[in-house]
C-alpha positions as CSV (number, residue, x, y, z in Angstrom):
1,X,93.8,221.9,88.5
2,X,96.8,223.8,86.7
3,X,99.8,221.6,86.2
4,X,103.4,222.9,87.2
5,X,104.3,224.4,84.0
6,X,107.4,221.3,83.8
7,X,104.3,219.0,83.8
8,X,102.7,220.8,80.8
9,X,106.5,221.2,79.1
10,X,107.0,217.7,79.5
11,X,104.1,215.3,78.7
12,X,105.2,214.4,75.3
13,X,108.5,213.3,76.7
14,X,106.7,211.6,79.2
15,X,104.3,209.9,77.2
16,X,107.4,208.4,74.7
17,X,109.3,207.3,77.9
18,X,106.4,205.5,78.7
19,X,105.4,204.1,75.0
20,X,109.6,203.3,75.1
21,X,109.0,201.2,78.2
22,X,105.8,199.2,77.3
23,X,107.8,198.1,73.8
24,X,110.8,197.4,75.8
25,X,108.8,194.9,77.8
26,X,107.7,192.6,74.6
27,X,111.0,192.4,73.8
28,X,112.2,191.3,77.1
29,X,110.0,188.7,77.4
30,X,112.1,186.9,75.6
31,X,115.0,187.3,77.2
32,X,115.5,189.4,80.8
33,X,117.1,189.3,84.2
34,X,117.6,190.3,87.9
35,X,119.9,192.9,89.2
36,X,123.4,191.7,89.7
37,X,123.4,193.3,93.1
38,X,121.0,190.9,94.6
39,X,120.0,187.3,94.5
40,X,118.3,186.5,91.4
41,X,115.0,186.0,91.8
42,X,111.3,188.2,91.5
43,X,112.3,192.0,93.1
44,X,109.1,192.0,94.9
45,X,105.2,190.7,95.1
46,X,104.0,187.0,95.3
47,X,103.5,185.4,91.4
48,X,99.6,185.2,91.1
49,X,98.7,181.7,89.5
50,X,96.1,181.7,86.7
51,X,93.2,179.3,87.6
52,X,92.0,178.1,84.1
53,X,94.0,176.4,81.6
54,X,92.8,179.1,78.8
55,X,94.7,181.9,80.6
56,X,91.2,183.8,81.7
57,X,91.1,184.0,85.4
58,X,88.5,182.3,87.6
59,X,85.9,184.2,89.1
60,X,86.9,183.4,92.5
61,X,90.4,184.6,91.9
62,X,91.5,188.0,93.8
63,X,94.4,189.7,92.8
64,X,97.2,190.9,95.4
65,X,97.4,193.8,93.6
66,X,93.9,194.9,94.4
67,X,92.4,195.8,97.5
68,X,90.9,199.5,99.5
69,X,92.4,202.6,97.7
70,X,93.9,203.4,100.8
71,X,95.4,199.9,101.3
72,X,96.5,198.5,98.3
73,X,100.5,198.7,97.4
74,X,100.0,200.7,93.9
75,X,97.9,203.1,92.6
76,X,96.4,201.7,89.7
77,X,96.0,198.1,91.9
78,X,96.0,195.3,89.2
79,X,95.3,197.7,86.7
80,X,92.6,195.9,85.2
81,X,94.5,192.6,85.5
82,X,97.3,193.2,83.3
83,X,99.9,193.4,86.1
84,X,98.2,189.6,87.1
85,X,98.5,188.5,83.5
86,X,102.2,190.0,83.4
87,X,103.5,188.5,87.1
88,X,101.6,184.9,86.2
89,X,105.1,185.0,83.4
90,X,107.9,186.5,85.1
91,X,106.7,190.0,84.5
92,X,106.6,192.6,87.1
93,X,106.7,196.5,86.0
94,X,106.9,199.5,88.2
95,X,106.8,202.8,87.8
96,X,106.7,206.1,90.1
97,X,106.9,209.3,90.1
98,X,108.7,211.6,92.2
99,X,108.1,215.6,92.7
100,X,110.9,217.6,94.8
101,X,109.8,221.6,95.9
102,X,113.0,222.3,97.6
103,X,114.8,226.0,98.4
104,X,117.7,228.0,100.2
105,X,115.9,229.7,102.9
106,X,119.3,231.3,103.9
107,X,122.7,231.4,103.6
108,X,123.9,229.4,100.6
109,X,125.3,231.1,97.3
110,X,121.7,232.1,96.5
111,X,118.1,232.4,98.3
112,X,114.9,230.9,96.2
113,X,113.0,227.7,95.8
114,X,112.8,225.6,93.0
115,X,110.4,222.8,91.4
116,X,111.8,219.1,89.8
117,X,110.4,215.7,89.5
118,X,112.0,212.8,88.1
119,X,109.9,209.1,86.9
120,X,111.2,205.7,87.2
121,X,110.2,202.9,84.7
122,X,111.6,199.6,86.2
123,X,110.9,196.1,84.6
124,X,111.6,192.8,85.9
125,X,111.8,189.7,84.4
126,X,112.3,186.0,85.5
127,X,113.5,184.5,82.3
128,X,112.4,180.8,83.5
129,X,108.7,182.2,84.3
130,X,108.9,184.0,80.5
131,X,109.7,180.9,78.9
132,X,113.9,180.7,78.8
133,X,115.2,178.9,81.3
134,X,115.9,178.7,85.1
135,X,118.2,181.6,86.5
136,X,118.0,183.3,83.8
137,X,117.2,187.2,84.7
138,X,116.9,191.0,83.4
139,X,116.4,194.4,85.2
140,X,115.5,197.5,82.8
141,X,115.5,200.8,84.6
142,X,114.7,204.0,82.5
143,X,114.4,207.4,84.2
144,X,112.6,210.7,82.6
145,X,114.3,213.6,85.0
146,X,112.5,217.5,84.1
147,X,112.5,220.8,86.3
148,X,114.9,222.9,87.7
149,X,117.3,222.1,91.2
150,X,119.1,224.3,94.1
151,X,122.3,221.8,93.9
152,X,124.3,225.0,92.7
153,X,122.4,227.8,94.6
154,X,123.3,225.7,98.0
155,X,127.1,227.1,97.6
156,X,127.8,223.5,98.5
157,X,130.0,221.1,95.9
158,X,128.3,218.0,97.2
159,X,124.8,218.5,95.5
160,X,121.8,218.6,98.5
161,X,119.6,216.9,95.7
162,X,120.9,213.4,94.3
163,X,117.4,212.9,93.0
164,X,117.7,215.2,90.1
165,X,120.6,214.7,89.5
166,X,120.5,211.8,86.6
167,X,120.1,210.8,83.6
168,X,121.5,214.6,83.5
169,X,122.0,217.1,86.1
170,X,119.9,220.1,84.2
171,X,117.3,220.1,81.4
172,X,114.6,217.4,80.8
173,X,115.6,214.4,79.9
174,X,114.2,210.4,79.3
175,X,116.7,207.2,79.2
176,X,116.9,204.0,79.5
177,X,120.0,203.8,81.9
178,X,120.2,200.1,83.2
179,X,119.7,196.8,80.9
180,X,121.2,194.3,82.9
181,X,121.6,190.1,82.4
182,X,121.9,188.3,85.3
183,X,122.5,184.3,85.3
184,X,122.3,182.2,88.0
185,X,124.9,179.0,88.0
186,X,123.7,178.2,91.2
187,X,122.5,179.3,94.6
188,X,126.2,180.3,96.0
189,X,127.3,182.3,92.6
190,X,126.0,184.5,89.6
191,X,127.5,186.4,86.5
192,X,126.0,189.4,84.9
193,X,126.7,191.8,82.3
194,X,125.1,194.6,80.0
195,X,124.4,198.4,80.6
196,X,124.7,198.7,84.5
197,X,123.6,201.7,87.1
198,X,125.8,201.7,89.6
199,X,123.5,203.8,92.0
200,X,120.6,201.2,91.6
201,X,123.0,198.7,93.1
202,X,125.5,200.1,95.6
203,X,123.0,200.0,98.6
204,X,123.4,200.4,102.2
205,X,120.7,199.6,105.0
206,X,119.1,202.2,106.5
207,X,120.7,205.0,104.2
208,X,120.4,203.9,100.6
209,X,117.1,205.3,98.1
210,X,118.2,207.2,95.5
211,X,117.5,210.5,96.4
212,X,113.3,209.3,96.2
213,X,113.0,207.0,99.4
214,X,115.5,208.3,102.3
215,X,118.3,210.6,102.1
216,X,118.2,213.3,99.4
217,X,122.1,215.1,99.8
218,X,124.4,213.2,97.2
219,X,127.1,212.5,100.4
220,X,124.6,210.7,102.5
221,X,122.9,208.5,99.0
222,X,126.7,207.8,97.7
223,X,130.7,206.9,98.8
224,X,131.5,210.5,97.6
225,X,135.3,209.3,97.7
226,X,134.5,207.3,94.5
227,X,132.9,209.9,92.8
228,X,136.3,209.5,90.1
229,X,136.2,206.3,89.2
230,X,132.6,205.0,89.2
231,X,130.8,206.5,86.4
232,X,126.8,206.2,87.1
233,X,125.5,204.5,84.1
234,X,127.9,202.3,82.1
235,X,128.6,199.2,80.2
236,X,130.2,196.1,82.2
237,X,129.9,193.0,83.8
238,X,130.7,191.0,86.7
239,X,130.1,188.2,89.4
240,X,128.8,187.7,92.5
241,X,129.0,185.4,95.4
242,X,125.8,184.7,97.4
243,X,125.6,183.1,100.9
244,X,121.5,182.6,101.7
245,X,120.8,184.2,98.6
246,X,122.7,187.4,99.3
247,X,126.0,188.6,97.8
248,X,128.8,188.6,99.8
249,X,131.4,189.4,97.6
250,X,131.1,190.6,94.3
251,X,133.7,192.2,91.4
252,X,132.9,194.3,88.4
253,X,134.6,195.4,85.5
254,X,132.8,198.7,84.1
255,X,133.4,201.3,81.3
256,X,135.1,204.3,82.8
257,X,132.7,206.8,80.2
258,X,129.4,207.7,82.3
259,X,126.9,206.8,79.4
260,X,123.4,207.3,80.9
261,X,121.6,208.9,77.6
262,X,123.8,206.7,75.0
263,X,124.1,203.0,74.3
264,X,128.0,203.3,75.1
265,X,129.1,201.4,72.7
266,X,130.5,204.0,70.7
267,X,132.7,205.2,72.9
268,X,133.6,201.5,75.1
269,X,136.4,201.0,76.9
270,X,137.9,204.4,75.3
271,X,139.5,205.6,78.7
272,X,140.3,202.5,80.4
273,X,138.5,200.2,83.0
274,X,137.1,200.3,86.6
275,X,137.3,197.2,88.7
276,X,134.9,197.4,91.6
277,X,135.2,194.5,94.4
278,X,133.1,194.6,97.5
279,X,132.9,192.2,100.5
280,X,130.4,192.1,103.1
281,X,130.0,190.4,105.6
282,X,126.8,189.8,108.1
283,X,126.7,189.9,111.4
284,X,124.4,189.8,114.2
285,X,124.9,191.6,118.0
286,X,122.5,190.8,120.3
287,X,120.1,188.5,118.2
288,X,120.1,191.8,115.7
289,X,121.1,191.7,112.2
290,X,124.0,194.0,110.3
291,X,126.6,193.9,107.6
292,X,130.5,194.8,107.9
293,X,132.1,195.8,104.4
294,X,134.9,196.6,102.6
295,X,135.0,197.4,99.2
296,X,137.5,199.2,96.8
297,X,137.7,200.6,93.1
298,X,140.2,201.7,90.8
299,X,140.1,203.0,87.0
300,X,142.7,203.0,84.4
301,X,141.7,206.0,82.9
302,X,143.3,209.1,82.0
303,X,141.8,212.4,83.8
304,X,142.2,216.0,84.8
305,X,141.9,217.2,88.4
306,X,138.4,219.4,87.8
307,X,137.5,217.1,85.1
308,X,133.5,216.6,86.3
309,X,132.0,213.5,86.9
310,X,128.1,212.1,87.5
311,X,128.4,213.3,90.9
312,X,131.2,216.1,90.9
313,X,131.2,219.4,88.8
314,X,133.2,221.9,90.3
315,X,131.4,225.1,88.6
316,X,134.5,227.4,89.3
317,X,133.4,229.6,86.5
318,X,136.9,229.5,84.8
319,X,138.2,227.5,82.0
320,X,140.6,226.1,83.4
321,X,143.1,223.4,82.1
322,X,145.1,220.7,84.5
323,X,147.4,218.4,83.5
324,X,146.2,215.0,82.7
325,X,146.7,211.8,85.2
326,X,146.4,208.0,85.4
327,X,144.6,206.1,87.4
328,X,142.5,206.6,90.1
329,X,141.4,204.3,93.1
330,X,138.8,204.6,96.3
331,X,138.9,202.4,99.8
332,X,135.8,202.2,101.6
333,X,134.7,200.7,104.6
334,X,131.0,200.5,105.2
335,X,128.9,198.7,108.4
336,X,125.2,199.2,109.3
337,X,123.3,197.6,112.6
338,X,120.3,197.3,113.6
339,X,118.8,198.5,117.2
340,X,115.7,197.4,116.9
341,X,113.6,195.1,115.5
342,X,109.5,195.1,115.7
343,X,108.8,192.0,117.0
344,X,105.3,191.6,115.2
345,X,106.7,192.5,112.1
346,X,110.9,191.8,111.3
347,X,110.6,193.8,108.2
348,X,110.4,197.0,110.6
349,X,113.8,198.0,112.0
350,X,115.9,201.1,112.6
351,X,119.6,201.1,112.9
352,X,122.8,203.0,112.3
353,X,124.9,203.3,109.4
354,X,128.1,204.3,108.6
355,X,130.5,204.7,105.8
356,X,134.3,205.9,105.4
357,X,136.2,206.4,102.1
358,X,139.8,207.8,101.0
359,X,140.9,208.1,97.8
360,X,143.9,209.2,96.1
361,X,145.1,213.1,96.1
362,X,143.8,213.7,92.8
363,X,143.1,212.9,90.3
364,X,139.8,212.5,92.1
365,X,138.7,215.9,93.6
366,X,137.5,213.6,96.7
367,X,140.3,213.0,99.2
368,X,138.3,211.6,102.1
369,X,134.2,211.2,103.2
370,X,132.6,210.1,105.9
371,X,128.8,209.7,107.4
372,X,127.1,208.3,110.2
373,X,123.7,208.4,110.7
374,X,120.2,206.8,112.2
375,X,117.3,205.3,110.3
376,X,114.6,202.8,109.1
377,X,111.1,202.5,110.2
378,X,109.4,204.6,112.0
379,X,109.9,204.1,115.7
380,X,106.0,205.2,115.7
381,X,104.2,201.6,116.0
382,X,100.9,203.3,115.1
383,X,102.8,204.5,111.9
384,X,103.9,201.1,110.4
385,X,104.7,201.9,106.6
386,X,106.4,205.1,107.7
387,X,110.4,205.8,107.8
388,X,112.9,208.5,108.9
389,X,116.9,209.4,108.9
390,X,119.1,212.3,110.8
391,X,123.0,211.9,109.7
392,X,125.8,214.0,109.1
393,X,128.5,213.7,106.1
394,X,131.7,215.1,105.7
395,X,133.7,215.6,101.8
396,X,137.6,216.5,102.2
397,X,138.4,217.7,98.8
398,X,141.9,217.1,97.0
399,X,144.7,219.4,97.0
400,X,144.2,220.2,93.4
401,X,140.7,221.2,94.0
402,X,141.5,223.7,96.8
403,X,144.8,224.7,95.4
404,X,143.4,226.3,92.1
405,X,142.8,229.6,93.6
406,X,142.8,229.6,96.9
407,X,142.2,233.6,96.9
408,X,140.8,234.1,94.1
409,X,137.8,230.8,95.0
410,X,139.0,229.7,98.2
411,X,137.5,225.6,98.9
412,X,136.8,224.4,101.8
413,X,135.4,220.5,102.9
414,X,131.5,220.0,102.4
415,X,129.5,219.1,105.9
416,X,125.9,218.4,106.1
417,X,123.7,217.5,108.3
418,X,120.2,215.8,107.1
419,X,117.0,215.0,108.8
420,X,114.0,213.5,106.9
421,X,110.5,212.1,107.9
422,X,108.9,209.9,105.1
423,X,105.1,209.9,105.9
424,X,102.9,207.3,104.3
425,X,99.5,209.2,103.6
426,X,98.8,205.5,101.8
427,X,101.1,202.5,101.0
428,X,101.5,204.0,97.2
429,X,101.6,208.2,98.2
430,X,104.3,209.6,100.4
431,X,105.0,212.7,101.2
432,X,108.0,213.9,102.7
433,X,109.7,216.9,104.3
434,X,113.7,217.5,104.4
435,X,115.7,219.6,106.6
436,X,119.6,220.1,105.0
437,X,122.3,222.5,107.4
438,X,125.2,222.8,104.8
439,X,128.4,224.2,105.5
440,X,129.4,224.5,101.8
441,X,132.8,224.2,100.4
442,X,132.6,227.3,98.5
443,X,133.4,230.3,100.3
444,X,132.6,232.6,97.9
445,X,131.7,232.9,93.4
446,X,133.0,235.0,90.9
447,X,129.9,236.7,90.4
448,X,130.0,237.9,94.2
449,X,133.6,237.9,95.1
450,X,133.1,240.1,98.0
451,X,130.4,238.3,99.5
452,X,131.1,235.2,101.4
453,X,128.6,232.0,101.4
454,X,127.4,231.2,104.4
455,X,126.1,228.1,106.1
456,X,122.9,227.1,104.0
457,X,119.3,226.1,105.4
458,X,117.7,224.1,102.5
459,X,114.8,222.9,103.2
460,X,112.1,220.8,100.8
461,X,108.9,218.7,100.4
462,X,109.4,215.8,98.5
463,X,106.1,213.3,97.0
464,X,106.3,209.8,95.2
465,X,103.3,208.2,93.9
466,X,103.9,204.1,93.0
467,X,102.0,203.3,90.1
């Protein structure tokens, strides 16, 4: 079989991600944590318990990882035990990978069809398991990101592909963009700290997945009102109150520099702070489970209007220079519910989702974003493991963003509308097709200033293998 020639570009870069990973691990084991999102504690899969004394496992012992091909959660199943040996103290490791074939059939700035993937390397640790103590807990994500994406061709500001969009936005690149220390001080409160990913952590039932599990269009997968003043992966720290081992309110403190491919210490705390606080709140209607939220963010730091961020790069084609601002804040509030419920299995629901932002009139280039949308499991009984979403987002820009030149590169607001089917060929292998109207925010480029952009029909195939 010939590999896509960014799979033969690429596997030297893969393989050091990998090898960076693997030492990564022996070092954590002797000291790691739990994101600070969530209730400390293993992310996922029951802790196999070795049978004999001398650490070799009994011949009547069956590994959860194992199982049918066709069955069995991973790939690569125990992979020859190691993943037992690893849980049994503390250790769990996964790793996917994640191809994206995605074009602009018509409309857009441009017509073609590109190829990206992206890998995720995600290690977590129980410290009291690994020998430390009790609550003691460390999450490492690294990311290898390769390939080449329509986010520009789609005439669109918002980019229809959040997947490729980190640790950078073009080019091929490996990183390790999350070490983060989590303590517990008891079941109703935990602190963290380290190097943080904010996208990892600000999740939303029924909408949230990175760009590799639901939604793919950056306005659906993030608050695009706080594209400003949260930077993706940064240095900070926090707390977080729990109620039934979930937060309920939690603050941050975070670097305003975005410093996914650097330690960020050389440049800390060099343009100010953001403070992040969220609340939310659960509730249930009608016996059915859902969250209410309200969070808000503000930096410190010193910007220009068209300065680009993780999320936002305005690609006017000029070089053009605004006059620098101070400070920058977001208000969101954010609610999801669920409609139903399987009753055989509670794990399998579907729901709405909703989230409203404003922020100020620049220096954030976001003024105001909404979404609403349907998703979760499949309503399909007979197709358990699958999922699906439909929603539409709207991004108001500032007044400095469509002020530049309004003749000259006239901006509009960004709306989308999304509709995705995640299909579960196994539990590990999932292929998925995407269907993206845009009605970009561009109305026409420089390089064809009598030509207007139309609305834009992206449409994509997306596949994740869980190793």
């Amino acid at each position: 079989m010939h590999l896509p020639r960014h799979f033969q570009h690429h596997k030297c870069s893969l393989l050091t991600a990998c090898c960076g990973i693997l030492c990564s691990i022996v070092v954590a084991t002797s000291a790691m944590a739990q994101a600070p999102w969530v209730p400390p504690g293993p992310a996922s899969d029951a802790q196999p318990q070795l049978q004999p004394a001398s650490g070799a496992m009994s011949a009547a012992y069956t590994s959860p990882f194992d199982g049918n091909v066709w069955e069995r959660k991973y790939l690569l199943g125990s992979a020859g035990g190691l993943r037992d040996q690893l849980a049994s103290q503390g250790v769990q490791i996964n790793i996917s990978s994640t191809q994206f074939y995605q074009g602009v059939a018509s409309g857009g700035a441009r017509q073609g069809f590109e190829y990206a993937g992206r890998n995720d390397y995600l290690v977590n640790v129980d410290g009291e398991k690994a020998g430390l103590w009790r609550g003691f807990f460390v999450t490492l994500h690294g990311e290898t990101r390769y390939g080449d994406s329509i986010n520009q061709a789609s005439g669109a500001i918002q980019p229809p592909n959040i997947g490729v969009l980190f640790p950078t936005p073009t080019g091929s690149t490996s990183a390790l963009t999350a070490v983060k220390f989590t303590q517990a001080l008891s079941e109703n409160f935990a602190v963290f700290g380290g190097k943080l990913n904010t996208l990892d952590d600000l999740k939303q039932q029924f909408a949230a997945g990175r760009g590799v599990d639901a939604f793919m269009n950056t306005a659906l997968a993030f608050p695009a009102a706080s594209e400003r003043t949260v930077p993706y992966s940064t240095l900070g720290a926090g707390f977080a109150v729990l109620h039934n081992l979930q937060p309920v309110f939690t603050t941050m403190v975070l670097d305003t520099n975005n410093t996914p491919t650097t330690s960020g210490f050389e440049s800390f705390f060099s343009n100010g702070a953001t403070i992040i606080s969220r609340l939310d709140i659960p509730v249930e209607v009608l016996g059915r489970t859902g969250h209410q939220g309200f969070w808000g963010t503000y930096s410190s730091g010193s910007y220009r209007d068209l300065q680009p961020t993780a999320y936002y790069d305005p690609n006017a084609g000029l070089v053009v220079v605004t006059g620098r601002e101070t400070g920058s804040w977001s208000l969101f509030y954010s609610a999801d519910q669920a409609l139903y419920v399987d009753p055989a299995n509670p794990s399998r629901s579907w729901g709405l989702f909703t989230n409203l932002g404003l922020a100020d009139n620049g220096p954030s280039p976001v003024r105001w974003s909404a979404n609403v949308g349907l998703g979760g499991s499949s309503p399909l009984t007979s197709r358990p493991l699958d999922t699906f979403g439909v929603a539409y987002a709207f991004t108001g820009y500032s007044s400095p963003v469509k002020d530049l030149a309004p003749t000259l590169l006239p901006i509009r607001d960004d709306h989308v509308v999304e509709l995705f089917y995640n299909y579960a060929v196994t539990p590990w292998f999932r292929v998925t097709p995407d269907l993206q109207i845009l009605v970009p925010a561009r109305e026409r480029t420089l390089s064809l200033p009598s030509e207007s952009i139309g609305t834009a029909v992206v449409v994509g195939m997306r596949a994740k293998v869980d190793f």
